[in-house]
BADREN-48824 format. One record per residue: x negated, y negated, z negated of N, C-alpha, C, O, CB in turn. Coordinates in steps of 0.02 Angstrom, whole numbers, plus 32768, in hexadecimal, padded with zeros to 4 digits. Each point is the difference from the previous one (the first is absolute). Glycine has a CB too. Layout:
BADREN-48824
XYZXYZXYZXYZXYZ ...
END
This chain:
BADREN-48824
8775835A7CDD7FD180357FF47FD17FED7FC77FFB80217FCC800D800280AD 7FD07FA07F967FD47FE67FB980367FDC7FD380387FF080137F4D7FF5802D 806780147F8F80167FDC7FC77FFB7FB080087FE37FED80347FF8807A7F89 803C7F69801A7FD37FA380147FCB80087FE27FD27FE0801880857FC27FE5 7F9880877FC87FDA7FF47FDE7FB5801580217FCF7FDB80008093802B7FA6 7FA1803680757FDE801E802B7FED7FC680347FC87FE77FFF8072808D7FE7 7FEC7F7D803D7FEF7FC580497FDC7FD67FD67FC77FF8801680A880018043 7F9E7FE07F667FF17FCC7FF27FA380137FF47FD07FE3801980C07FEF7FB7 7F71806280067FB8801E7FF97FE0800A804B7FCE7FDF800C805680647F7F 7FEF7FDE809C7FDD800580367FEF7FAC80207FC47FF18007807880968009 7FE87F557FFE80047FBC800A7FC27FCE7FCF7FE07FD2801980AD804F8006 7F6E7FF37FA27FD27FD87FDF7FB48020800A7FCD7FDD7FFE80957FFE7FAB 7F9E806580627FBB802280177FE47FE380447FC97FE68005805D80887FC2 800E7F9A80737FFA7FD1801C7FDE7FD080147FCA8003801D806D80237FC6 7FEA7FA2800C7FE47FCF7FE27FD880027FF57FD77FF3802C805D7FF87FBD 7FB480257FD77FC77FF67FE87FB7800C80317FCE7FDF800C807F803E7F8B 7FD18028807B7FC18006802E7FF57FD4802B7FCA7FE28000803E80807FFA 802C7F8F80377FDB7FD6802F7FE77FC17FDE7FDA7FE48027806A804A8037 7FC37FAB7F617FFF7FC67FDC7FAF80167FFF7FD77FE2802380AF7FFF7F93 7F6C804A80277FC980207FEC7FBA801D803F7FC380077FFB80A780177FA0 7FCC7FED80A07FC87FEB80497FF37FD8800F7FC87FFE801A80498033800E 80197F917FD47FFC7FBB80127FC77FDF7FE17FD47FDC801880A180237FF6 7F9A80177FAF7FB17FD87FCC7FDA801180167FD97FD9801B803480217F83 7FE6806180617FAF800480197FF17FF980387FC3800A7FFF802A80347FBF 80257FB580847FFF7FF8802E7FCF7F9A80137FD57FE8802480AB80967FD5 7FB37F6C7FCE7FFA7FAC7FE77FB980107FDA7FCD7FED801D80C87FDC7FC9 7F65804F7FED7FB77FFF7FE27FC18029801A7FCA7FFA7FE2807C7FF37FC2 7FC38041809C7FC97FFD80197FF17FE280317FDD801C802A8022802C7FAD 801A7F6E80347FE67FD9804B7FD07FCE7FC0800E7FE87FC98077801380BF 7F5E80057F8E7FD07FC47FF880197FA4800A80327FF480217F7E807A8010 803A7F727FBF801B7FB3800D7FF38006805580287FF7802E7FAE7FB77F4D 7FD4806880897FFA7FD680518015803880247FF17FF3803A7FA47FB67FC3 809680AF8002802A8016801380437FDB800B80197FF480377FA3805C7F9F 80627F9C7FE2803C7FDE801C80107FC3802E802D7FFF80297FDF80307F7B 7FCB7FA180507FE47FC780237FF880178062801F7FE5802E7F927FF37F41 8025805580977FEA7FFB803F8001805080187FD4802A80097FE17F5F7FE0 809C8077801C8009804E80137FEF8013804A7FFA803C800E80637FC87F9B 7F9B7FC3808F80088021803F7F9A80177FEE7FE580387FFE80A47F6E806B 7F6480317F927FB480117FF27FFE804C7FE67FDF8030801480007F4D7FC9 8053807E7FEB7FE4803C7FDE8011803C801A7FE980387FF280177F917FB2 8025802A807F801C803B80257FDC801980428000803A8015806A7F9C7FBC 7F6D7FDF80557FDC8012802A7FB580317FEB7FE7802F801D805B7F638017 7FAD804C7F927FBC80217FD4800880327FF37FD18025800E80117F917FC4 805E806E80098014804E80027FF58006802C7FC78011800D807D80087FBB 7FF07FDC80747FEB802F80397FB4800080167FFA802B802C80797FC37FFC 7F577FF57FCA7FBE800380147FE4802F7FCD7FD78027801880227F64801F 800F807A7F9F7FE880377FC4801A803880297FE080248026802A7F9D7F59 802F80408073802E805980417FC4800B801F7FD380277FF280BB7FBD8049 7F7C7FE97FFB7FD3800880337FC7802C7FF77FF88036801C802B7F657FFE 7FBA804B7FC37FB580007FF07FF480497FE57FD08022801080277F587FD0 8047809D7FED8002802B7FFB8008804D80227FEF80397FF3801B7F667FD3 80178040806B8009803780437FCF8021801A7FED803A800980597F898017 7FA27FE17FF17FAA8022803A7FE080187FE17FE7802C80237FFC7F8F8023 8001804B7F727FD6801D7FCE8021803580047FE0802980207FF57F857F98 806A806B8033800D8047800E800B8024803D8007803D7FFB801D7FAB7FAB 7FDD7FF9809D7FF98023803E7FC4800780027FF7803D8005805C7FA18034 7F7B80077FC67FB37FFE7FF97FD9802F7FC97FD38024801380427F648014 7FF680787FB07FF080477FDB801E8038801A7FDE80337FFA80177F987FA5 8053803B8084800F8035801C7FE280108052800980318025805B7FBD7F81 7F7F7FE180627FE8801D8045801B7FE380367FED8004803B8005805F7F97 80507F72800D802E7FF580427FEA7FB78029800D7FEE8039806280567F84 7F777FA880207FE07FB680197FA5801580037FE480257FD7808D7F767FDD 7F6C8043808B7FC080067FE37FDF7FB97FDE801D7FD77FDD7FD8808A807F 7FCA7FA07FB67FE97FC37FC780107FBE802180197FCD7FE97F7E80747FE0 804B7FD4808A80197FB3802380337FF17FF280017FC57FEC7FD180408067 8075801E7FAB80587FFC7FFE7FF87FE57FB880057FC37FFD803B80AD8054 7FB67FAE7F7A80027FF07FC27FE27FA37FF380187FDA7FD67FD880C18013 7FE67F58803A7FCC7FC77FE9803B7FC78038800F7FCA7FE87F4380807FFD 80C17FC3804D80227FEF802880357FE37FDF80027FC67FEE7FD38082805A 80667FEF7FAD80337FDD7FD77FFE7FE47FB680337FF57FE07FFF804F806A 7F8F7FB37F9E7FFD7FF87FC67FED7FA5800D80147FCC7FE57FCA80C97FE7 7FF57F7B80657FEE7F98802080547FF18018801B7FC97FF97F428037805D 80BF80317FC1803E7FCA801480297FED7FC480127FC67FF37FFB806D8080 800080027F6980347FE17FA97FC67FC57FED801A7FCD7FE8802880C37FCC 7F7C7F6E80517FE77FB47FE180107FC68018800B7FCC7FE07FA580638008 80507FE0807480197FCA8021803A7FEF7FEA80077FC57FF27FC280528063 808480277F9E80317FDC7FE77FFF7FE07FC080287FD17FFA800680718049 7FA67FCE7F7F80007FE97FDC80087FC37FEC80267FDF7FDC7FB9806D8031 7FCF7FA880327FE77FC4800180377FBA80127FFF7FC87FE67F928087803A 809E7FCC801A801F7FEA801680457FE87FC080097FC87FE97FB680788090 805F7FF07F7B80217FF77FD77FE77FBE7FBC80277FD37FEF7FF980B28046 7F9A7F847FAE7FED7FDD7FDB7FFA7FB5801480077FCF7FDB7FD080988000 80187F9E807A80027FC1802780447FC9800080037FC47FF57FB0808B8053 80877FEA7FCC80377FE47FF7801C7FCE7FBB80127FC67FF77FF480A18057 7FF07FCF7F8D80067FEE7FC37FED7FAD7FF480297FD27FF87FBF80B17FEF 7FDC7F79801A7FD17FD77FF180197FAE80237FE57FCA7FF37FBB80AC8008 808E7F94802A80207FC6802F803E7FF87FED80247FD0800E7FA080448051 804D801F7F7D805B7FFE7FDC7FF280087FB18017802A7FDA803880238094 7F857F807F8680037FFF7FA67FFF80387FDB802180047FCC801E7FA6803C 7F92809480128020803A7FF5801D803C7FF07FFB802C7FD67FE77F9B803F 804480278027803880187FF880098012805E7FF07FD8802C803E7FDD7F49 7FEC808A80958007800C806080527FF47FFD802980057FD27F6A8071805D 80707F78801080367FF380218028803C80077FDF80337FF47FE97F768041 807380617FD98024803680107FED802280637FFF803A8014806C7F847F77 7F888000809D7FDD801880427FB3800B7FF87FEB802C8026806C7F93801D 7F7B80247F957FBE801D7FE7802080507FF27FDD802C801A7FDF7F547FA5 8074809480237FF380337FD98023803C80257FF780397FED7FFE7F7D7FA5 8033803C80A280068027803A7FBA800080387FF38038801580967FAD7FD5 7F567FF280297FE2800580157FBA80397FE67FEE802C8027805D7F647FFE 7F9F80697FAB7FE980187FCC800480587FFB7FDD80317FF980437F527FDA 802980668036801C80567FF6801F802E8039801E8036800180007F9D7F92 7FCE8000809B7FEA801A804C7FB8801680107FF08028802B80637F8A7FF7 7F8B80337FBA7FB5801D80297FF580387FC17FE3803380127FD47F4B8039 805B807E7F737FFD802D7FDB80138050801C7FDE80327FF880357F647FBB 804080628079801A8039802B7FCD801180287FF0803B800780807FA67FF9 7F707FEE80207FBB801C80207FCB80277FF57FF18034801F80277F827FF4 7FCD80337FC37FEC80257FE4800380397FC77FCF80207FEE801C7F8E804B 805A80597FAD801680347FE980048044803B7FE280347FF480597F727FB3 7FE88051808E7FFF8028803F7FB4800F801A7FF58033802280817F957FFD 7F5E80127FD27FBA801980297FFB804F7FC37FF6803B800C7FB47F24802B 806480777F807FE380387FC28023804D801C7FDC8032800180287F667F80 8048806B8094801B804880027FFE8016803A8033801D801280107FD67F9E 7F81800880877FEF802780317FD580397FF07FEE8027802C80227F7B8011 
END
């Protein structure tokens, strides 16, 4: 039905693109992104977070106690997380970082009541 010439063009576009996701994907992590991804991934998810309760809370859906509430607990994980760290050169463990991302579920679930 296609031509080779055709496949071959579709095949180098291709390519390219994903070649061309791969880079930028590679040039927007940061060194201490690439270095210390379970961290960084836990710290996103605390930004999410944070972002949530600020927007349930302007909407009404959280009040101020709820809001001030889950906002001390993402510090505690923070804190925690930064704790870990701090004992693993750091850098968290892969069970730090489940653990981590268990109480995070926690408190993600308090945010969508």
């Amino acid at each position: 039905m296609f031509g080779p010439m055709f496949v071959k063009a579709v095949t180098v576009v291709f390519a390219s693109a994903l070649v061309a996701g791969a880079a930028g994907n590679a040039f927007a992590d940061t060194p201490w992104e690439r270095h210390h991804p379970r961290r960084e991934q836990v710290n996103d998810r605390l930004e999410n977070q944070s972002r949530r309760i600020n927007h349930e809370y302007r909407g009404g859906e959280l009040t101020h106690r709820q809001a001030h509430q889950l906002h001390r607990d993402d510090r505690g994980i923070r804190y925690e997380e930064r704790r870990m760290a701090r004992l693993d050169g750091g850098h968290i463990t892969r069970a730090d970082g489940y653990a981590l991302n268990q109480q995070e579920n926690a408190v993600s679930r308090m945010i969508g009541r």
